[in-house]
N, C-alpha and C positions, 0 to 999 in steps of 0.2 A: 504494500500500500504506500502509496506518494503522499508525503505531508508537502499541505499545499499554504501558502500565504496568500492572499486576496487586497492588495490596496489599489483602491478607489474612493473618491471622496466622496459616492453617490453611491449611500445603503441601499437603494432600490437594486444596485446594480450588483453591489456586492451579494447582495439574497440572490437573485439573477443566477448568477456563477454557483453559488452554494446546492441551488435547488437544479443544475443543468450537470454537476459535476455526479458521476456514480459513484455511491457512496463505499461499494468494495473495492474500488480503482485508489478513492482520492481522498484523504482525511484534511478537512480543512484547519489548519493548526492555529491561523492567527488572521488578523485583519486589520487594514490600517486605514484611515481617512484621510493621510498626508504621506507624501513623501517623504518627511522626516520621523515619523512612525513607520514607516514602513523598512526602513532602515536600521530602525534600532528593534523593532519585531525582528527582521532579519536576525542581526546581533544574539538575539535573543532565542530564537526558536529554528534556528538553523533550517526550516523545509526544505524541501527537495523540491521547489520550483514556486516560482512568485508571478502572479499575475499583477502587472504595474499597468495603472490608466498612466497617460503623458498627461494631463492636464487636473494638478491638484495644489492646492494652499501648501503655503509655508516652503514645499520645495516639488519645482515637478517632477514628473516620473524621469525622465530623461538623466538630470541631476541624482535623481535616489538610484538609476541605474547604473549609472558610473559608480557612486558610491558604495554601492552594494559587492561592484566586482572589485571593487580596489580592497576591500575585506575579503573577497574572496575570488579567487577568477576562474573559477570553476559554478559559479552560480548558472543557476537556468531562470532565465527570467523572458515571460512574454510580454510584450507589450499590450496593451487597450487601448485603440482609437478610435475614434469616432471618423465616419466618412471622410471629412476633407481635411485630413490631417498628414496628408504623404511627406511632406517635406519633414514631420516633426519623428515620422516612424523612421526615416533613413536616419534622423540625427540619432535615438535612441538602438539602432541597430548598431551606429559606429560605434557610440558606449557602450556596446556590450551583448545588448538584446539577444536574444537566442529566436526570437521569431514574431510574430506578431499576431491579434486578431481583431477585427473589424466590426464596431456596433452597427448597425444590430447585431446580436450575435446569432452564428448558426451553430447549435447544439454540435452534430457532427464535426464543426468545423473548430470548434473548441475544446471535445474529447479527443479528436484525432491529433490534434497538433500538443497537447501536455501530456498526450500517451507518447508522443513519439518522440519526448526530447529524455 
């Protein structure tokens, strides 16, 4: 079973991912509302793969990406963006990213891509 962290600033979004992940694949270990929680959850609960929205208070995903590999560089971390966000996904792929997924989300496309890192 993959312990999973979930930061996004938008609890709706976070239940989203909670209620769309299979619950014998994925244990969700922690959850963060910011960038700079999501980082120190990190620190904290070590998972085996983070899903990071780019657009959060206090620090964004992109920032909390790099940070997260510079404690570790072996992190799995996917990106969350929203549609018209390409330029912000390539920045977040150079830090680090292991892959990305695109809101809306498609169920399939969100199992398939954290089973496969």
């Amino acid at each position: 079973m993959r312990k999973i962290l979930i930061a996004d600033d938008s609890l709706f979004m976070r239940q989203m991912l909670k209620e769309i992940l299979p619950k014998d694949l994925f244990e969700i270990v922690g959850e963060a509302s910011t960038g700079k929680e999501a980082v120190e959850q990190y620190k904290a609960l070590k998972p085996d793969l983070v899903t990071m929205d780019i657009t959060m208070p206090d620090m964004d995903g992109i920032t909390a990406v790099a940070k997260i590999k510079e404690l570790d560089s072996k992190a799995k971390i996917v990106m969350v963006s929203a549609m018209g966000q390409k330029p912000m996904v390539k920045g977040a792929l150079e830090a680090g990213a292991s892959d990305f997924i695109v809101k809306p989300f498609d169920k399939d496309r969100i199992i398939n891509t954290l089973s496969n890192l």
